[in-house]
C-alpha positions in Angstrom: 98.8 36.7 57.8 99.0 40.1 56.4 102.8 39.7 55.3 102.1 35.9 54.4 99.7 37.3 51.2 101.6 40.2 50.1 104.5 37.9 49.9 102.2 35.7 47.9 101.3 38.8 46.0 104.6 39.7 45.4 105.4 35.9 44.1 102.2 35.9 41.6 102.9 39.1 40.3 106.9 38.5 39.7 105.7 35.3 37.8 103.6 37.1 35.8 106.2 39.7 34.8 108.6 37.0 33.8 105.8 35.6 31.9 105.5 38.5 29.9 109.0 38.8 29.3 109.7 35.4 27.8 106.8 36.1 25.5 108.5 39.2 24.2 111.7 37.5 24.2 110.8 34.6 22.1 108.6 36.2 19.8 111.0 37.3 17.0 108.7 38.6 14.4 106.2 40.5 15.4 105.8 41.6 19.4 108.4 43.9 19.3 107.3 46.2 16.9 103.9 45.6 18.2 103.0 48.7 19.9 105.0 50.5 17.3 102.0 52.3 16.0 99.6 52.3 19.5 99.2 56.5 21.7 103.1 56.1 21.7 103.7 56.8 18.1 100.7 56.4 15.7 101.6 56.3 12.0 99.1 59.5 11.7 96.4 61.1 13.8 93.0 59.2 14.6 91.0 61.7 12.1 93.3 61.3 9.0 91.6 58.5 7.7 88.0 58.3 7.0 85.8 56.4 9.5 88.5 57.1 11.9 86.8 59.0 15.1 89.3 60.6 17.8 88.0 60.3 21.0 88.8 58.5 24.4 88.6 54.8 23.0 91.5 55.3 21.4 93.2 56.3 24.6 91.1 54.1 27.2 93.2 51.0 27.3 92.7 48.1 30.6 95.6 47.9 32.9 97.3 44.7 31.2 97.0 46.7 27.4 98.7 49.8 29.6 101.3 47.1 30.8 102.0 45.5 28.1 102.5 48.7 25.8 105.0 50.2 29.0 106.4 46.8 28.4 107.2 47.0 24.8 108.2 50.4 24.6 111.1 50.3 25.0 111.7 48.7 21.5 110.3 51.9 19.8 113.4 54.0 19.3 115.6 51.5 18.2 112.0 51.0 15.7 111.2 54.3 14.9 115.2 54.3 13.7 115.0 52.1 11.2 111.7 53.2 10.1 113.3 56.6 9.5 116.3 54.8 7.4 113.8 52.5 5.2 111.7 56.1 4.6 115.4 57.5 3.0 114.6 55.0 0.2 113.1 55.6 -3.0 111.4 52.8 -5.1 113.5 52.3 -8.3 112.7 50.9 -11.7 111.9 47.1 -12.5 112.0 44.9 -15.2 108.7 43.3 -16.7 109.2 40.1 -15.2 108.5 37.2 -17.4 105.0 35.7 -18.3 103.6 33.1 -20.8 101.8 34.8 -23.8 98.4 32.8 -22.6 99.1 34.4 -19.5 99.4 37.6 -20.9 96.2 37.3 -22.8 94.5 36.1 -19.8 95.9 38.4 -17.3 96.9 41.3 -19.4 99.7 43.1 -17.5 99.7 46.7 -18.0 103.2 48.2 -17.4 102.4 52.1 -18.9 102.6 54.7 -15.7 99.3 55.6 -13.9 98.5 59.1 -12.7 95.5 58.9 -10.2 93.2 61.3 -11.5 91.7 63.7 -8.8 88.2 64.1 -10.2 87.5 61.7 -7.2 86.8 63.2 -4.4 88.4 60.1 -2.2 88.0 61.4 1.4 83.6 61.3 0.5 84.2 58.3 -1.8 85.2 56.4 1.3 82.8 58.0 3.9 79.9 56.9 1.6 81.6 53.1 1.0 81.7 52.6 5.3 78.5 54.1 5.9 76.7 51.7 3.4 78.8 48.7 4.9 77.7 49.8 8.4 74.1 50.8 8.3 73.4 47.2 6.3 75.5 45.6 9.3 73.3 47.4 11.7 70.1 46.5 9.5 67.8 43.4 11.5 65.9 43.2 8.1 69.3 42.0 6.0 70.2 39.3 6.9 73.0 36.1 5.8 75.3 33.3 7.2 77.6 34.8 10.0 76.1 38.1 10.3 75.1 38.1 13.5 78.2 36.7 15.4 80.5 38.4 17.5 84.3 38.5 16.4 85.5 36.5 19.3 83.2 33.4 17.7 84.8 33.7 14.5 87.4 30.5 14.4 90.9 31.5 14.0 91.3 29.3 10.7 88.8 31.8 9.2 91.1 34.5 10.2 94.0 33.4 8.0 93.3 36.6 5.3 94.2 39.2 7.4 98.1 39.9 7.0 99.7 42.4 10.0 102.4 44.6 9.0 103.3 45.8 12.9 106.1 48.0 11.8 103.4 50.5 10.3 100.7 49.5 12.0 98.7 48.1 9.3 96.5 45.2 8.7 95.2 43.9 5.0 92.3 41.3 3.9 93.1 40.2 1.2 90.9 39.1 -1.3 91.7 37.0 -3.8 91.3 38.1 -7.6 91.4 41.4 -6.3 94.7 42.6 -6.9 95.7 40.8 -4.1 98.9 39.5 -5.2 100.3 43.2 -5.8 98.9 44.2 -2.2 100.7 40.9 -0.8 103.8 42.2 -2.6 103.4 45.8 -0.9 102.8 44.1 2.8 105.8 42.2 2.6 107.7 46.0 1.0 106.5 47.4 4.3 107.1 44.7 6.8 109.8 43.8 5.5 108.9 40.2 6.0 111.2 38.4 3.1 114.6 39.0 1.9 116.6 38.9 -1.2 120.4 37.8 0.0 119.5 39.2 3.1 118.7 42.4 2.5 114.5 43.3 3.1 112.7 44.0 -1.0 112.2 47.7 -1.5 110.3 47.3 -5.1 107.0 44.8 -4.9 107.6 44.1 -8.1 110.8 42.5 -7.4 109.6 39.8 -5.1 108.6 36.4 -7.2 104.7 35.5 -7.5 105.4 32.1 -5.5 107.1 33.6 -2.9 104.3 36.0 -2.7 101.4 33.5 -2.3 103.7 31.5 0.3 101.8 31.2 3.5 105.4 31.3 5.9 106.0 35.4 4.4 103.4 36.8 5.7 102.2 37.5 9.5 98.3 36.4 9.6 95.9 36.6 12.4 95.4 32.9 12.3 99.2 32.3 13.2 99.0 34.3 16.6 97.4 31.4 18.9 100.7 29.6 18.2 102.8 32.5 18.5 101.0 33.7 21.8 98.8 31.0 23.3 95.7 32.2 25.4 96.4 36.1 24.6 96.3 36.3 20.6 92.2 37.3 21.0 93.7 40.0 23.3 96.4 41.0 21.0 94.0 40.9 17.9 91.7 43.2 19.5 94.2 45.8 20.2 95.6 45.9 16.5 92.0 46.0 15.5 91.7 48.7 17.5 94.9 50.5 17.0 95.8 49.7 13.6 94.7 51.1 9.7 92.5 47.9 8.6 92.0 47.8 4.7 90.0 45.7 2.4 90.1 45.6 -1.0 86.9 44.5 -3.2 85.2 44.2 -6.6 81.5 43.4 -8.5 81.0 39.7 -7.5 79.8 38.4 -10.6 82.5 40.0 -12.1 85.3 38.3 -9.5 83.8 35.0 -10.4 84.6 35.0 -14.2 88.4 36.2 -13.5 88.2 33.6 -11.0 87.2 31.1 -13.7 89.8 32.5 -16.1 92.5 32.4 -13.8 92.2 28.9 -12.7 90.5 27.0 -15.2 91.3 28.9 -18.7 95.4 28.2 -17.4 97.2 25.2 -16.8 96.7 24.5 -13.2 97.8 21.1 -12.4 96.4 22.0 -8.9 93.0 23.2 -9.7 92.8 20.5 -12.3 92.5 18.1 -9.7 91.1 19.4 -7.1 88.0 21.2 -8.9 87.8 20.7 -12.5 88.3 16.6 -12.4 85.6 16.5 -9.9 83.5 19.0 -12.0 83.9 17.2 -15.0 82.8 14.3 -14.0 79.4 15.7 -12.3 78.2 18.2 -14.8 79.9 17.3 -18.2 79.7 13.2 -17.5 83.2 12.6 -18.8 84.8 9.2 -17.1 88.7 8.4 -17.6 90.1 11.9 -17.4 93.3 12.5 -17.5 95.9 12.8 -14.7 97.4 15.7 -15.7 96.4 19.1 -16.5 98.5 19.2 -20.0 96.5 16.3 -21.1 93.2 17.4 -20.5 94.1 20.7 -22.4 95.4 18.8 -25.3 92.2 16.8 -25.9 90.0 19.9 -25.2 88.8 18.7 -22.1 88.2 21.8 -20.2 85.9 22.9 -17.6 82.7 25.2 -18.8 81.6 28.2 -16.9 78.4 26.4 -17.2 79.8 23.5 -15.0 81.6 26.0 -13.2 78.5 27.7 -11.7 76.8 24.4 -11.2 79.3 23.8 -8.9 79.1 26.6 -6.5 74.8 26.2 -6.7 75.6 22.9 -6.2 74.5 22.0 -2.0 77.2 18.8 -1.7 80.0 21.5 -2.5 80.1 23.2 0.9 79.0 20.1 2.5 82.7 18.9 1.5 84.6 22.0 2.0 84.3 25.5 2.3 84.4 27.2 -1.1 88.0 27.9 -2.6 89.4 31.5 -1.3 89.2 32.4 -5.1 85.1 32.0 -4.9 84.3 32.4 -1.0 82.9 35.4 -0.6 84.0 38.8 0.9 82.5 38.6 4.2 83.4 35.2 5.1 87.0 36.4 4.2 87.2 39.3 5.9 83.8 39.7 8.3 83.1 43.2 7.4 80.2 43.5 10.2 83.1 41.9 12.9 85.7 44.3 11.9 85.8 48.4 11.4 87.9 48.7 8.7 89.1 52.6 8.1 89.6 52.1 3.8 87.5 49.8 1.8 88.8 49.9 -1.9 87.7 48.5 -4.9 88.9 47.0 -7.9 86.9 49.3 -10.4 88.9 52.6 -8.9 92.0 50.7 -7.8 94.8 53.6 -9.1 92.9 55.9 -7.4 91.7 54.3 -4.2 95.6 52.8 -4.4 97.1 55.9 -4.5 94.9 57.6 -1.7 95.6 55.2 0.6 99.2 54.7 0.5 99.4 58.6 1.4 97.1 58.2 3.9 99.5 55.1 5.5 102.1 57.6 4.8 104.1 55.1 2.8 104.3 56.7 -0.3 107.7 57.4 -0.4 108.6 54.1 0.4 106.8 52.5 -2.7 104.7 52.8 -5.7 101.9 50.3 -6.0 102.7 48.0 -9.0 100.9 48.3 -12.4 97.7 46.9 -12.8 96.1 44.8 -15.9 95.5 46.6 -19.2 92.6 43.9 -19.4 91.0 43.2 -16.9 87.9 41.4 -16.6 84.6 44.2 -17.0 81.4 44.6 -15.6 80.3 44.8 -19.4 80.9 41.1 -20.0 78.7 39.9 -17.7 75.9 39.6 -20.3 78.4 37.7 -22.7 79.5 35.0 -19.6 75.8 34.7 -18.3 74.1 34.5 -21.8 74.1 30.6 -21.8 73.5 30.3 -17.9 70.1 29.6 -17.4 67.5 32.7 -15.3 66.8 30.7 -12.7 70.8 29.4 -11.8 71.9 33.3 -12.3 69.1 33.8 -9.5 70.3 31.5 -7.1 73.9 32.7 -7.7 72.5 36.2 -7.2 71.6 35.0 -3.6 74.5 33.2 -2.5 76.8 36.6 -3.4 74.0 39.0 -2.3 75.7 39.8 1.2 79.1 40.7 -1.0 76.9 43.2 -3.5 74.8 44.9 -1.0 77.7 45.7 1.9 80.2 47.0 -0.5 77.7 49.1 -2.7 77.2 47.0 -5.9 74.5 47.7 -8.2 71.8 44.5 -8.5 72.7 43.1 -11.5 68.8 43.4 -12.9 69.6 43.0 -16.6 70.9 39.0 -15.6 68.1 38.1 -13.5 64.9 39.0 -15.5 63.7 37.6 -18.9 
């Protein structure tokens, strides 16, 4: 009997290795590298970013985490190689590539050089930003949607905004309208995740802005229960664990009136049908509209931000779909109060915060982030956009972004919701 299960033992356990192996074997992309950055080789120590704590979590690890690392290791030389060879490259010069004057206006590229200044003291700066994210998680008294769940109940098509760079160890939400397409552009630098005649993009500025917003380039969180069945929870939880999390973020009222610039101050022949047909019809009562987004333009048919904001007020809007990724808020894109992130950034200090933390990932010799907008949309025309919304719809917008200005450290906007 004794021999009969040890040789049943022996069986299960052979299976189980084999298992393993195909895994690793099939998956091209990201398992190999994926212990890259775990108590084998970290990209820096556990104190060198903010929030960070050294202790034994970071060493603790169950017996199949242990396994699986032994398992993977063996990749990491032939990784740490190339990771030596892509450090031996310096970013080099781009050209401005091309945009549409109306573009310009309403983007407003700014390709002068920017020296972060170092009045900032970033290392307090951040360790100010996470406790104020952590101690309103922590608080019973504020409360919204979501709050209050556990990351494992988070579905995995909500966890499509978090992009893995396993070569550095390094995962990004992004966010759109805040700066995201530039941070896209630097994930794909680092993970070299897209080529140009078959050689990886070493300037972000290089890469085209539809290959940048392409879903298939980047490595999400949301792809892994296809990649590895029944253990991508497992394998998310030791990234979350291991890797450098970061999240960038901006004043939500603010957000929202880029947002509305962006998408329907532009041609957008897919916005145009999705949102501001729909819009115009409800809040503007205009019947016959045309097809196309060129059209509408021409006869001054254009969506209001007044129709814009009784949109997102509106209750049969989420009761057809979630709101766009441009609107949604910040913690339904990135659950702040699910995941520790070690760098929350924001829009308003972005050279700075930009700057601080690609030293910290100890990339900056790799890349320089790209140049932000010479315009971009300020806190200081909030009264100007608001002034013809009426008290008591600024209110209720005010509530449905209150979670996004209260975790990230926003000032109550008091001047747009009093008389």
């Amino acid at each position: 009997m004794t021999k009969a299960r040890l040789l049943r033992l022996s069986v299960v356990l052979v299976s189980i290795f084999m298992i393993l192996l195909i895994i690793v074997y099939w998956d091209n992309v990201g398992t190999a590298h994926f212990y890259l950055h775990t108590s084998f080789s970290r990209p820096h120590s556990p104190g060198a970013i903010p929030g960070i704590t050294a202790g034994e979590d970071w060493e603790a690890l169950p017996d199949v985490d242990e396994f699986l690392a032994k398992l993977l290791s063996s990749s990491l030389k032939q990784n740490s190689s190339i990771s030596r060879k892509t450090e031996q490259l310096l970013v080099q010069g781009s050209s401005k590539p091309v945009v549409s004057n109306l573009e310009e206006n309403v983007r407003g590229y700014d390709w002068s050089t920017h020296n972060a200044r170092n009045s900032l003291d970033q290392e307090k700066l951040q360790i100010e930003r996470q406790r104020t994210l952590r101690e309103f998680c922590a608080n019973s008294s504020f409360a919204f949607p979501t709050k209050e769940r556990s990351f494992d109940d988070i579905p995995n098509y909500e966890l499509n905004h978090l992009i893995v760079d396993d070569r550095h160890g390094i995962i990004y939400c992004y966010v759109p309208k805040v700066a995201c397409t530039n941070w896209k552009r630097v994930m794909i630098v680092l993970s070299e995740s897209l080529l140009d005649q078959g050689v990886p993009y070493r300037n972000p500025l290089d890469i085209p802005r539809e290959h940048v917003h392409n879903t298939s380039t980047h490595l999400t969180f949301n792809k892994f229960w296809r990649r590895y069945g029944k253990f991508s929870r497992h394998l998310m939880k030791i990234k979350l664990k291991k890797y450098t999390k970061f999240l960038f973020v901006r004043d939500p009222f603010v957000r929202l009136i880029s947002a509305f610039r962006s998408k329907f101050e532009l041609e957008n022949e897919e916005f145009y049908r999705r949102f501001a047909i729909p819009m115009l019809k409800l809040y503007s009562n205009h019947t016959n509209l045309p097809t196309s987004v060129s059209e509408a333009f021409g006869a001054g048919l254009k969506v209001s931000f007044s129709d814009f904001i009784q949109y997102l007020l509106d209750p049969r809007t989420e009761k057809m779909a979630p709101f766009n990724e441009h609107w949604r808020q910040v913690y339904r894109l990135c659950h702040p109060c699910q995941i520790d992130y070690d760098f929350i950034g924001k829009l308003e200090t972005l050279d700075e915060d930009a700057a601080y933390l690609l030293q910290l990932l100890k990339v900056d010799r790799l890349l320089r982030f790209p140049p932000s907008y010479r315009n971009r949309t300020a806190s200081s025309w909030e009264d100007d956009w608001f002034a013809k919304i009426p008290l008591a719809w600024r209110q209720q917008l005010y509530k449905l972004y209150e979670a996004d200005f209260v975790l990230f450290g926003y000032p109550k906007p008091e001047n747009l919701l009093k008389d």
